[in-house]
C-alpha positions in Angstrom: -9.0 -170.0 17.1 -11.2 -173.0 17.9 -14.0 -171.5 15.9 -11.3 -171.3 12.6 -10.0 -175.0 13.2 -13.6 -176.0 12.7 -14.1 -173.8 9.9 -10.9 -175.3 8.2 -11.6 -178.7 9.4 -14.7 -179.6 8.1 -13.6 -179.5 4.6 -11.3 -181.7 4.6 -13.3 -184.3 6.9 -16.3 -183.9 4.6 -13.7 -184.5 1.5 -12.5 -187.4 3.0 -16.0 -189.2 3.8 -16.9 -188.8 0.5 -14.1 -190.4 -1.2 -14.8 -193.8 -0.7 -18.5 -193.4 -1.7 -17.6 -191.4 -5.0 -15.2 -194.5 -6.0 -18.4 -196.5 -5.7 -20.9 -194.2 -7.6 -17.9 -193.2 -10.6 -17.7 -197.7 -11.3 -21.4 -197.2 -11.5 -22.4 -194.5 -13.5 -21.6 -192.7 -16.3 -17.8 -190.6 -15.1 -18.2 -187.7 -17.1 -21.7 -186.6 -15.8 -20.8 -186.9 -12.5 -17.0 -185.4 -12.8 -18.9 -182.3 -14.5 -21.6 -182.1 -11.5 -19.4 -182.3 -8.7 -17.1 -179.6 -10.8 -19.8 -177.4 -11.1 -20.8 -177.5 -7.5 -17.2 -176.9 -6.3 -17.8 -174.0 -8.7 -20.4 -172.5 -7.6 -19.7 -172.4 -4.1 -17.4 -169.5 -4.5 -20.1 -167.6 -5.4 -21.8 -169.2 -2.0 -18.8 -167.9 -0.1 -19.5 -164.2 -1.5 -23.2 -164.0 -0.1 -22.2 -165.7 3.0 -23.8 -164.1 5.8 -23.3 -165.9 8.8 -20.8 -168.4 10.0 -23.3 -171.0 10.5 -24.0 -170.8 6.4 -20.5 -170.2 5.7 -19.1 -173.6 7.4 -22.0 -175.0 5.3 -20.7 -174.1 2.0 -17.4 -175.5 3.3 -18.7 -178.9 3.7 -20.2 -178.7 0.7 -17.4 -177.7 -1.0 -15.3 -180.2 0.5 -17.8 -182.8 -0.8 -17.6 -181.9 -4.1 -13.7 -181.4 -3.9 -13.5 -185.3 -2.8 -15.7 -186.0 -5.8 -13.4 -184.0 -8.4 -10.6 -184.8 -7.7 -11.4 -188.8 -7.7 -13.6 -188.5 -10.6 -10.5 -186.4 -12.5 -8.1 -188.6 -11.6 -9.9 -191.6 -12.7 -11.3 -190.1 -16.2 -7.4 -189.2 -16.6 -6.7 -193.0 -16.2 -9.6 -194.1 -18.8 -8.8 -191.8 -21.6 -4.8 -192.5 -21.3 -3.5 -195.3 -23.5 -2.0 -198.3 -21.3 1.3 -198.0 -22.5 1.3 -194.3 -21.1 -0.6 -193.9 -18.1 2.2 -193.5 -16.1 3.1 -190.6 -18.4 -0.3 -188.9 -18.6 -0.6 -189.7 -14.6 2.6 -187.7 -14.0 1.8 -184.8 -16.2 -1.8 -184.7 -14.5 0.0 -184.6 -11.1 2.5 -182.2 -12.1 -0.8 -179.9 -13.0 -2.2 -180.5 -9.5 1.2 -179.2 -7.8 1.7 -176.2 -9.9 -2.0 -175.6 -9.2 -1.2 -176.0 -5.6 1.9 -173.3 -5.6 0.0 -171.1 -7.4 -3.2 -170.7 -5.9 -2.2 -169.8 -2.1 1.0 -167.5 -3.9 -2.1 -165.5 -5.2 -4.3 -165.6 -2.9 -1.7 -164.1 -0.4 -0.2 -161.9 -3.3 -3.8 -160.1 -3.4 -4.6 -160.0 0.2 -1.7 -158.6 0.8 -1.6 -156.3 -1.7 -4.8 -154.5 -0.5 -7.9 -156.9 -1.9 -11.0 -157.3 -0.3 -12.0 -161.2 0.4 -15.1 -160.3 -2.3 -11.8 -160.3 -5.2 -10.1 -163.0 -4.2 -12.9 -165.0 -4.4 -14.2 -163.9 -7.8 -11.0 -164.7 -9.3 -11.1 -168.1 -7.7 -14.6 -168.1 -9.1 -13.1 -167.0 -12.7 -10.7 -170.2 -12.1 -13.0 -172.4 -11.9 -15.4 -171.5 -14.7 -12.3 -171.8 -17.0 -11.5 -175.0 -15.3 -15.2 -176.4 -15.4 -15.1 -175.4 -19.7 -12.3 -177.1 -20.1 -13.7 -179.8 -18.4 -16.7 -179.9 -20.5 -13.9 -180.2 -23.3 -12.9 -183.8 -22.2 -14.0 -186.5 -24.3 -14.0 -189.5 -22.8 -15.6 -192.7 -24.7 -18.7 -194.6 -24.1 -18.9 -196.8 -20.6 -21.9 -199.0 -20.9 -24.3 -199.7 -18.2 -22.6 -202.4 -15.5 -24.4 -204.7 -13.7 -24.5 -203.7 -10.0 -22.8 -205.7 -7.6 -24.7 -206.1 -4.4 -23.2 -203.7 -1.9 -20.0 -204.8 -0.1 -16.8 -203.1 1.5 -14.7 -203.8 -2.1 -17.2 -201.7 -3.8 -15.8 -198.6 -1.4 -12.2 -199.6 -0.5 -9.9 -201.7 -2.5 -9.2 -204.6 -0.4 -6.0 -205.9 -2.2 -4.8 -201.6 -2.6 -4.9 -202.0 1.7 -1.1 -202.9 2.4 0.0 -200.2 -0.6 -2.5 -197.7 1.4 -0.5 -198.2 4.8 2.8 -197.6 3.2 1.7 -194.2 1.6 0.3 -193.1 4.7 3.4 -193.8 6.5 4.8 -191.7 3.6 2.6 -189.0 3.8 2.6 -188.0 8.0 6.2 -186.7 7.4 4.9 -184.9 4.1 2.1 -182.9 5.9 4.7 -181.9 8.5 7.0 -180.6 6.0 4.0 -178.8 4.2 2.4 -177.0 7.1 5.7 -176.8 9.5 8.5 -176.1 7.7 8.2 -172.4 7.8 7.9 -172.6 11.5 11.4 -174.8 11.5 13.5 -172.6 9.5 12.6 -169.8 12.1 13.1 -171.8 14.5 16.6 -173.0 14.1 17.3 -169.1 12.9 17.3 -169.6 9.0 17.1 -166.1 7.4 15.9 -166.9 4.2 12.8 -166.8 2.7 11.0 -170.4 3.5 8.5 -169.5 0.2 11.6 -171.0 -2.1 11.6 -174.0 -0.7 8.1 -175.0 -1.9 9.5 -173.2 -4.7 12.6 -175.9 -5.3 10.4 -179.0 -4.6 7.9 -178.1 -7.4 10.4 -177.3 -9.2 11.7 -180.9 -8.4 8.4 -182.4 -9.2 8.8 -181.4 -12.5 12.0 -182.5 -13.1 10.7 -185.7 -11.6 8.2 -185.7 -14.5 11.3 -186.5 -17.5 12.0 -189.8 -16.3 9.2 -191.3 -13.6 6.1 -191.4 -15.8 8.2 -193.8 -18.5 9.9 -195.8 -16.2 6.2 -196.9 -14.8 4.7 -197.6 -18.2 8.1 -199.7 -19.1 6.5 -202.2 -15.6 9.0 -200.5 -13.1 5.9 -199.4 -10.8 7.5 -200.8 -7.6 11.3 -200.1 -8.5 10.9 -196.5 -8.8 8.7 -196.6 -5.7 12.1 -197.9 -4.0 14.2 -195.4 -5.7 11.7 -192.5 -4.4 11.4 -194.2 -1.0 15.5 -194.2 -0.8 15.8 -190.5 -1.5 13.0 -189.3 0.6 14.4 -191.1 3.9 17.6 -189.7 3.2 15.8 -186.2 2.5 13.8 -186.3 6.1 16.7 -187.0 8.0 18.6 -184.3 6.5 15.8 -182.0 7.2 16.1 -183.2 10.8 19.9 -183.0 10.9 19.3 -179.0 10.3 18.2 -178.3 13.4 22.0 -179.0 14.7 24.0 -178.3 11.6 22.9 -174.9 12.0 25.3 -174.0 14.9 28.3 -175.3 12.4 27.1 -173.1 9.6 24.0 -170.9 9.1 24.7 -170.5 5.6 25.8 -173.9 4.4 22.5 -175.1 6.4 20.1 -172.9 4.5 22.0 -174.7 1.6 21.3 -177.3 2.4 17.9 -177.0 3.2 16.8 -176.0 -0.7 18.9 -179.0 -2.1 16.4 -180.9 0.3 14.2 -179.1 -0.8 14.8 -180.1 -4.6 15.5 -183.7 -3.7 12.2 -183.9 -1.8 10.2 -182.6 -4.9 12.0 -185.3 -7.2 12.1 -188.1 -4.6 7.7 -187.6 -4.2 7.3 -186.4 -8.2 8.9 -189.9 -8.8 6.6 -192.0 -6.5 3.2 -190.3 -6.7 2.2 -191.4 -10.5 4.1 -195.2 -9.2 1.8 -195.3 -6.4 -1.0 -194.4 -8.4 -0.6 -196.6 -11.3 0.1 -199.5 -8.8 -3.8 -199.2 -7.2 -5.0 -198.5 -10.4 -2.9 -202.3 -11.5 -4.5 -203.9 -8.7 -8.1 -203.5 -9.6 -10.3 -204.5 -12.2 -11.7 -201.9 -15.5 -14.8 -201.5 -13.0 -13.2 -200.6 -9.7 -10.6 -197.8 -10.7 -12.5 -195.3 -9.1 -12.5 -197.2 -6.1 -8.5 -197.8 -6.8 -8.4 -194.1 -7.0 -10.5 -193.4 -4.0 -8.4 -195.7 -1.8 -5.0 -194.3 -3.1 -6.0 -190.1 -2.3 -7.8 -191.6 1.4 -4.7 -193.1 2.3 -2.6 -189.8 1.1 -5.2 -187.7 3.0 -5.6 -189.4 6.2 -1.7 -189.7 6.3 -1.4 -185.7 5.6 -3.8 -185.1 8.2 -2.4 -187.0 11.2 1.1 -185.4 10.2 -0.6 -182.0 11.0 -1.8 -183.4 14.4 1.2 -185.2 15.1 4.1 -182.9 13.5 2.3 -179.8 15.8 1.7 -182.0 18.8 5.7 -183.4 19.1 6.7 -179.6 18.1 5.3 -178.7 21.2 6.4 -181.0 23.7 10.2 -181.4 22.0 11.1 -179.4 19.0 10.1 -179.6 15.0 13.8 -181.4 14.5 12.3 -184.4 16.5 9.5 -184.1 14.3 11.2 -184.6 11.8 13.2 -187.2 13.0 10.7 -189.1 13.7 8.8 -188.4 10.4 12.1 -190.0 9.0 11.7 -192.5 11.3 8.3 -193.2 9.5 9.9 -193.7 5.7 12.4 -196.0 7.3 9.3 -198.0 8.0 7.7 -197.6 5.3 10.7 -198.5 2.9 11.1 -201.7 4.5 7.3 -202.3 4.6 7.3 -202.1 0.8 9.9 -204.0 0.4 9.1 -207.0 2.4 5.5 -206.6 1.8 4.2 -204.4 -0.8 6.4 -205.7 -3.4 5.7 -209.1 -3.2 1.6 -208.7 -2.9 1.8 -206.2 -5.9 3.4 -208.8 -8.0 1.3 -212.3 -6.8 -2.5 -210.1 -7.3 -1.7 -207.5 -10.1 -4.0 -207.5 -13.3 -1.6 -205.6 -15.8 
């Protein structure tokens, strides 16, 4: 078990260290070149993965990979920002993170669809492999316009963290702890409190409110309502976290009403987070000048990522010395703070230092 918690860790430690680093080197060089290279390296590890022989070389490809999946997934984001038209970012941001969470449902569904249906490891990861070569021509595909050579500031900590994005960074990691409880624990709740029903729709019912979230948040954003429907989300995703909490007693009024319930906070979740996420975004991106967006971007995934990680660590470790309802309460306890954080804080810096 240790051995797999290495294993499973080292990716996403190795994403995370190279995040600040690839917002540095995507405001310095060409995007596209290096978007396409870390693409094709994140690519070609699942061929790695197949010839694998030993663990040693296998936690190696995963640090690898986890390099190059830091790397995409900034460098995506922040090509996705410079090809959008102002006036619709928040639009094309939405639609580019509804991708990401379909992307997100779909890929464990069929990975677990296939192993349990009989497939060796060597098939699952040639269709992941298959993926990705679709997803690296598509890529190629992009056209992005010309970004002349910049003159290179001399090194300093701006160049890898957005100083002014540092308050908005707290508040959506305060927003995230209770989000990676919910994604890694919540099967483990419902069983716990004795909910019979399959905990695979409600991932099901929060995509599905992510994309409802997608009619309405991206336009509100490019109308200048960045931190109003931050508000709005914040609002609805308190309320949802203490409803998720107050399941773990409504179940001995009503089983059935509970599960209920649960998938309408389930839905409310996926609209309350599908409203904020291209808000948030947008907001770092606002904050930073042409030639720092990637290290907007950089700072704005970091904070979601650390955030997601300590609410594994956290979530588990208060599971196991309470329950997962005073996990959740006190991951609600967490957007309370972070509400009022915004409010009293975030807010008013967004609107003294933004450039747009």
């Amino acid at each position: 078990k240790t051995t797999i918690g290495v294993v499973l860790s080292c990716y996403t430690i190795a994403a995370l260290c190279i995040r600040p680093f690839s917002g540095y080197l995507l405001d310095t060089f060409a995007r596209k070149p290096l978007y396409l290279l870390a693409y094709f390296t994140f690519t070609a590890i699942f061929g790695g993965y197949l010839i694998a022989g030993t663990l040693t070389l296998f936690i190696l490809f995963r640090i690898i990979h986890g390099v190059s999946f830091g790397m995409v997934t900034v460098s995506g984001n922040t090509i996705v920002i410079d090809i959008m038209p102002s006036s619709r970012r928040g639009e094309g941001l939405g639609y580019y993170g509804l991708a990401n969470n379909i992307a997100m449902s779909i890929g464990p569904m069929t990975g677990l669809f296939l192993h349990d249906a009989g497939a060796d490891y060597t098939l699952i990861f040639c269709c992941s492999l298959g993926s990705c070569l679709i997803g690296f021509l598509c890529a190629s595909l992009v056209k992005t316009t010309y970004k002349p050579p910049v003159k290179r500031e001399p090194i300093s900590l701006d160049r890898f963290i957005l100083l002014k994005g540092i308050p908005a960074g707290f508040s959506l990691l305060l927003l995230s702890i209770p989000y990676g409880m919910t994604t890694n624990y919540v099967a483990m709740y419902a069983k716990q409190i004795g909910i019979q029903a399959s905990t695979g729709f409600f991932f099901t019912f929060m995509a599905l409110g992510m994309a409802v979230s997608r009619l309405f948040s991206g336009r509100l954003v490019d109308r200048g309502m960045v931190t109003q429907v931050i508000e709005a989300g914040l609002y609805l995703v308190c309320f949802c976290f203490f409803g998720l909490s107050s399941c773990g007693w409504l179940t001995t009024w009503s089983l059935q009403w509970t599960t209920y319930f649960l998938f309408t906070i389930a839905l409310l979740l996926g609209i309350g987070f599908g409203t904020m996420f291209p808000a948030y975004n947008t907001l770092f991106v606002n904050l930073a000048p042409n030639n720092q967006r990637g290290t907007a971007t950089s700072t704005y995934l970091t904070s979601w990522d650390v955030g997601i990680g300590a609410g594994m660590l956290l979530g588990g470790y208060i599971a196991e010395i309470a329950t997962f309802k005073m996990a959740y309460l006190f991951g609600a306890a967490l957007t309370v703070i972070s509400l009022f954080y915004f409010r009293s804080k975030v807010a008013p810096h967004f609107h003294r230092h933004k450039l747009r």
